[in-house]
SEKOL-321406 format. One record per residue: residue in one letter; x, y, z of N, C-alpha, C, O, CB in turn. Coordinates in steps of 0.2 Angstrom, whole numbers, padded with zeros to 4 digits, always signed. Atoms other than C-alpha are relative to their C-alpha. Glycine has a CB too. Layout:
N
AXYZXYZXYZXYZXYZ;...
REM end
This chain:
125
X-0006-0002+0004-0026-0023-0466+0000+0008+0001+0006+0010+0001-0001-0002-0008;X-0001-0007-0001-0030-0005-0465+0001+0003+0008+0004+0009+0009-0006+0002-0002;X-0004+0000-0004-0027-0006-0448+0008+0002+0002+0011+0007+0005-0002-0004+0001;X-0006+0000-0001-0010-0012-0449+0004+0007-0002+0007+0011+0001+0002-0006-0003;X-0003-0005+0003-0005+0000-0463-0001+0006+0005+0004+0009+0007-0002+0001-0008;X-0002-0005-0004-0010+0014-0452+0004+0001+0007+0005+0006+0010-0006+0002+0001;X-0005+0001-0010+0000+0007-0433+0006+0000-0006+0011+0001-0003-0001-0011+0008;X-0005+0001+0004+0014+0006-0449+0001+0007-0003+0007+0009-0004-0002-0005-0004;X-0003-0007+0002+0012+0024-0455+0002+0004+0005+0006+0008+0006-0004+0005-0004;X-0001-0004-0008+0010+0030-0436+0008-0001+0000+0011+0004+0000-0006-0004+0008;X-0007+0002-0003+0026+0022-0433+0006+0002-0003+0012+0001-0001-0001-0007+0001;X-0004-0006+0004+0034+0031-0447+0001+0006+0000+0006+0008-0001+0000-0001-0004;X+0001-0004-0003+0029+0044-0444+0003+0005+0006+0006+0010+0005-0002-0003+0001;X-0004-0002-0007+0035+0045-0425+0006+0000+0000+0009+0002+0005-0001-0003+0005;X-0006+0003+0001+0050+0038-0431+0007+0007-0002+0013+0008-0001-0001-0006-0005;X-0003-0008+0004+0055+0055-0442+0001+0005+0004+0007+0007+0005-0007+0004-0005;X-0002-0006-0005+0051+0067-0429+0005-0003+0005+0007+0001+0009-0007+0003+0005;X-0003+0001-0006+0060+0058-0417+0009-0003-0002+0013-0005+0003-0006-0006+0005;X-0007-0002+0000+0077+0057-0425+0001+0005-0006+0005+0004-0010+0004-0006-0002;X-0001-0005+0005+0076+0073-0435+0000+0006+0004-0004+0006+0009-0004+0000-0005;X-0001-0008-0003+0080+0093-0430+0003-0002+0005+0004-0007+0008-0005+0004+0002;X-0001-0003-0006+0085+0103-0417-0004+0003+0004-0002+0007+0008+0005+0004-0001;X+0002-0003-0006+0071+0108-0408-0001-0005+0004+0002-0011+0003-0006+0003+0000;X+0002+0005-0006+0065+0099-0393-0004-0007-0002-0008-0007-0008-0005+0006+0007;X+0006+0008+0001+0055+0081-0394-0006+0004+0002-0011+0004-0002+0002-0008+0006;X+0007-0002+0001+0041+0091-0386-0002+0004-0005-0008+0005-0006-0001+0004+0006;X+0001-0008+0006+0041+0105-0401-0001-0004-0005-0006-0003-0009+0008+0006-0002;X+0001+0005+0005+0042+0090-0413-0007-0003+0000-0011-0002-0004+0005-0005+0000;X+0005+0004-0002+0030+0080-0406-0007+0006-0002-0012+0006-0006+0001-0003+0008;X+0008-0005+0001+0017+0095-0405-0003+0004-0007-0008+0006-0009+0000+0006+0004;X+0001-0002+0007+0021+0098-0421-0005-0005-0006-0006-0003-0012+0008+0001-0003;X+0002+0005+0005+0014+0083-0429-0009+0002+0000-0012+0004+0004+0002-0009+0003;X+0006-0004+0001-0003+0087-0438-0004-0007+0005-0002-0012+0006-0004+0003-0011;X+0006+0003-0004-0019+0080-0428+0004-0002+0007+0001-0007+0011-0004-0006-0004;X-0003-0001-0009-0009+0081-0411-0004+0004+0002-0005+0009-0001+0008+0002+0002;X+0003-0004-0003-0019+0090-0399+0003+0002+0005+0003+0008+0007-0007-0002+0001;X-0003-0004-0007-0008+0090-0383+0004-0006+0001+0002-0012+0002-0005+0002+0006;X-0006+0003-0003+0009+0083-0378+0000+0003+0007+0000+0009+0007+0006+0000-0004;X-0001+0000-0008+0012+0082-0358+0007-0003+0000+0008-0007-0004-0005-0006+0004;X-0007+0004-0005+0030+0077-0349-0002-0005+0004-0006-0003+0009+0004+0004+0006;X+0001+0005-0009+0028+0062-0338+0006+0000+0003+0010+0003-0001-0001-0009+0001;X-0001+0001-0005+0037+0060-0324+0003-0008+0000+0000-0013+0002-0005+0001+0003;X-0003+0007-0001+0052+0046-0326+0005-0002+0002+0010+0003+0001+0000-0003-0004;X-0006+0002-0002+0065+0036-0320+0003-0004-0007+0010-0004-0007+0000-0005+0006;X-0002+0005+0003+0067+0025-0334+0003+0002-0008+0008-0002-0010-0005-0005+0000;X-0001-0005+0004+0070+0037-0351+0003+0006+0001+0003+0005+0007-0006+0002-0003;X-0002-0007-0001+0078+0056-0350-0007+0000+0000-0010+0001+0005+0004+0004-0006;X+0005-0006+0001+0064+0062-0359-0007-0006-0001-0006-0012-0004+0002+0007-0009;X+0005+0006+0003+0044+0052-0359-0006+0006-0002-0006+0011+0000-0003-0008+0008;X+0005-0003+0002+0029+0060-0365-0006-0005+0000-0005-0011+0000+0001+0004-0006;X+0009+0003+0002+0007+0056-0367+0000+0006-0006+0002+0012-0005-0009+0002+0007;X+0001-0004+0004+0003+0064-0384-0009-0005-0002-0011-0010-0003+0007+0001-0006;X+0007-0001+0004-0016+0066-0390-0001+0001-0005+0000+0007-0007-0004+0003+0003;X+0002-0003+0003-0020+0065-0403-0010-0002-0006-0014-0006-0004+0008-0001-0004;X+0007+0003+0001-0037+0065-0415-0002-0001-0007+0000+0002-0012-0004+0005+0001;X+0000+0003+0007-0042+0056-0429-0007-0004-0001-0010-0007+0004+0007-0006-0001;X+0006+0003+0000-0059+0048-0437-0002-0006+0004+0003-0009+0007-0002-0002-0007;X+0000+0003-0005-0068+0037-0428-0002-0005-0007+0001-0011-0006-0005+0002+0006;X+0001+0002+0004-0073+0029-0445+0004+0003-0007+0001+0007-0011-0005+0000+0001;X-0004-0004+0005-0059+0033-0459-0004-0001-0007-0002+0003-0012+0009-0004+0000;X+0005+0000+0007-0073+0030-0474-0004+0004+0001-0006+0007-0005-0003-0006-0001;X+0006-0004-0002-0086+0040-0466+0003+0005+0008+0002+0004+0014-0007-0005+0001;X-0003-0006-0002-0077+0056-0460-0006+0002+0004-0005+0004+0010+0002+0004-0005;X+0006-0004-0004-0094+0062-0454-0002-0004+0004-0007-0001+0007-0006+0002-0003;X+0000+0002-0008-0095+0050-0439+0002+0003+0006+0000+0003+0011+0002-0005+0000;X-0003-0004-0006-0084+0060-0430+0005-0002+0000+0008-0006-0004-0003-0001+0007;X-0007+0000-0002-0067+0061-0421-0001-0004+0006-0007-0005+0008+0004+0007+0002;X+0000+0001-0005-0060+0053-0406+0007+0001+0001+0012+0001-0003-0004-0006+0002;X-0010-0001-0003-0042+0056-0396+0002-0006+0003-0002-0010+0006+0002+0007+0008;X-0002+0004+0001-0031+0044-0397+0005+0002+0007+0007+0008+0008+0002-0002-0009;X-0006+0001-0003-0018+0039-0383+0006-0004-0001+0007-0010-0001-0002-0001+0004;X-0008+0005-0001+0002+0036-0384+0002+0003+0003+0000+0009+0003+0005-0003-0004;X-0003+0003-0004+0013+0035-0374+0009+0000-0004+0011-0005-0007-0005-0007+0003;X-0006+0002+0003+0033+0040-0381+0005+0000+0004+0006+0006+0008+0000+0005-0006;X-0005-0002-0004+0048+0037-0372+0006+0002-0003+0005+0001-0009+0002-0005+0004;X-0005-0006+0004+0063+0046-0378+0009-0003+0004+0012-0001+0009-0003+0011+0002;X-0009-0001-0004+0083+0038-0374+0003+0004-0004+0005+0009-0002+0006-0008+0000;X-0002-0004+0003+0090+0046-0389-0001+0000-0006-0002-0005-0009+0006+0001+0001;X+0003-0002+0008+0086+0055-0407+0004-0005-0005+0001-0006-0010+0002+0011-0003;X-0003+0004+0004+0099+0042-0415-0001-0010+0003+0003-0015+0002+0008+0003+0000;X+0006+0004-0002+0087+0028-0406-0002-0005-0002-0007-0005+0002-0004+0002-0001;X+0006+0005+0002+0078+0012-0413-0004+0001+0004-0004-0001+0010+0002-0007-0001;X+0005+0001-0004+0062+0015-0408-0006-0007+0000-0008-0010-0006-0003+0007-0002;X+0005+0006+0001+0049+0000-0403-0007+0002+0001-0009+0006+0005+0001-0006+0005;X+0006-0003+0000+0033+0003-0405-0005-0007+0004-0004-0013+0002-0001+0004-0010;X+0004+0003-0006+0021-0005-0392-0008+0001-0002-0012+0005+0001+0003+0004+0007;X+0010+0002+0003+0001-0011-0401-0003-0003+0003-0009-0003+0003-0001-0004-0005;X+0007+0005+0000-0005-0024-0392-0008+0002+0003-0013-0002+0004+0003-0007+0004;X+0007-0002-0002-0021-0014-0387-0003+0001+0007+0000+0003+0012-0003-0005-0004;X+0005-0003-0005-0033-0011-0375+0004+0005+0004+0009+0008+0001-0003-0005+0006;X-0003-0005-0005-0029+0001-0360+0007+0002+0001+0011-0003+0003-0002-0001+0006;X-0009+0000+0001-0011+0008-0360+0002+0005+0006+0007+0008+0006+0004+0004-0007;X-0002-0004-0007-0011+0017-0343+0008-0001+0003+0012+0002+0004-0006-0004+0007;X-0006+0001-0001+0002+0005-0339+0007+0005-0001+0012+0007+0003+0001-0005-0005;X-0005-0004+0002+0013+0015-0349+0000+0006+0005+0006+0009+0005+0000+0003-0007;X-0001-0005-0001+0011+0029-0338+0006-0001+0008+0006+0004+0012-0006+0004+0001;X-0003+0002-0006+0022+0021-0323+0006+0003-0002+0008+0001-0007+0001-0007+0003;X-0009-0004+0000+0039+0031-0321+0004-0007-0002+0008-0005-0006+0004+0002+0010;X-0003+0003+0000+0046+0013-0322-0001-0004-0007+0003-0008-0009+0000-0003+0007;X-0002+0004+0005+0040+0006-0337+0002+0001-0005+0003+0007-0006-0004-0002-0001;X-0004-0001+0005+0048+0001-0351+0000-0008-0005+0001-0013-0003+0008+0002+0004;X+0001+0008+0004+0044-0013-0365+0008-0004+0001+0013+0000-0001-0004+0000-0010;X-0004+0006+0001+0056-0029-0363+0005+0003-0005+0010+0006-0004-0004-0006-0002;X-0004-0001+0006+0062-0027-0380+0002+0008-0001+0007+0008-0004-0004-0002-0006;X-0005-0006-0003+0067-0008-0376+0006+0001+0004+0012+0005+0004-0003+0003+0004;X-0004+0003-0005+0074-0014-0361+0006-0002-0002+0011+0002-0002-0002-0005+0003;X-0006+0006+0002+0086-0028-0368+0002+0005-0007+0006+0003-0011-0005-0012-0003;X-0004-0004+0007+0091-0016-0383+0000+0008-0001-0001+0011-0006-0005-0003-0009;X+0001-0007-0004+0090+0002-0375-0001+0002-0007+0003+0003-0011+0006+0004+0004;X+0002-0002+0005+0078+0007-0388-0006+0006+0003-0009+0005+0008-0002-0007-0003;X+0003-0002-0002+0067+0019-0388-0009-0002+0000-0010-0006-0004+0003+0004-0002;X+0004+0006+0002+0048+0014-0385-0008+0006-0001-0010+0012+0002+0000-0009+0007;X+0008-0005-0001+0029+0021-0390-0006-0005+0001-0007-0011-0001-0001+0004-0009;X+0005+0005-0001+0015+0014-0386-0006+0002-0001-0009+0005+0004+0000-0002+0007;X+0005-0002+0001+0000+0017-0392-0008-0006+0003-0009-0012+0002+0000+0002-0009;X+0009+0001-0003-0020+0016-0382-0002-0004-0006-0001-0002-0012-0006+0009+0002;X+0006+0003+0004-0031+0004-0391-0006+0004+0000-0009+0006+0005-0002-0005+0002;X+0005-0005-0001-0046+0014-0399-0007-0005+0005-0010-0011+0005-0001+0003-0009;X+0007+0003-0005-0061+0012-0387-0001-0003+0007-0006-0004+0009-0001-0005-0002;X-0002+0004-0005-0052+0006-0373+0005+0006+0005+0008+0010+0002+0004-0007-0003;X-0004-0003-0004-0043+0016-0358-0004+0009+0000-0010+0010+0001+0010-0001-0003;X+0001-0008+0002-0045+0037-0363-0002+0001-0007-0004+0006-0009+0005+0005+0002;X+0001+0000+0010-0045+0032-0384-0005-0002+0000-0006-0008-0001+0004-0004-0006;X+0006+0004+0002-0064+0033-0383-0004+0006-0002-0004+0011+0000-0003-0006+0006;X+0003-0006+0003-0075+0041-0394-0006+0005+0004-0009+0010+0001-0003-0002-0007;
REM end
């Protein structure tokens, strides 16, 4: 449960910065607390796509276990957008292909985020 609720605040979240202001989506994005580093990819299929890192407990009860950097993956058609937000887990490398783009993005030119599964791909503590 606590899972969900957090892929549920993440995704509100992302949702705020990404139809709100006038700076740039990279300026927003870097703005978000525990982001450590937003990148440009390289695409055909979005204007704008980004990787943002960000870091968060590895154990949200016991803080003193440590951090680890989380990978997504945000594609960007436009700030007035439905974005889809893309969970199903493990390695999200995928996402980094110029070409991809989730189905349900596709079929409803939506914007799409995709968040790394922790533990799996580069989200590993």
């Amino acid at each position: 449960m606590k899972r969900i609720l957090s892929l549920t605040a993440v995704s509100l979240f992302f949702g705020c910065f990404i139809t709100v202001s006038a700076q740039s989506l990279q300026e927003r994005l870097a703005a978000i607390p525990q982001v450590t580093d937003v990148q440009p990819l390289e695409n055909t299929v979005f204007p704008q796509k980004f990787v943002l890192k960000f870091t968060q407990p590895i154990d949200h009860d016991n803080p003193g276990m440590g951090t680890f950097t989380q990978r997504v993956f945000v594609g960007d058609i436009h700030q007035d957008s439905i974005t889809v937000l893309v969970c199903e887990g493990y390695q999200a490398s995928y996402a980094q292909n110029p070409k991809y783009r989730d189905e349900i993005s596709r079929l409803f030119n939506t914007n799409n985020i995709v968040v790394e599964h922790r533990y799996f791909g580069e989200s590993k503590p």
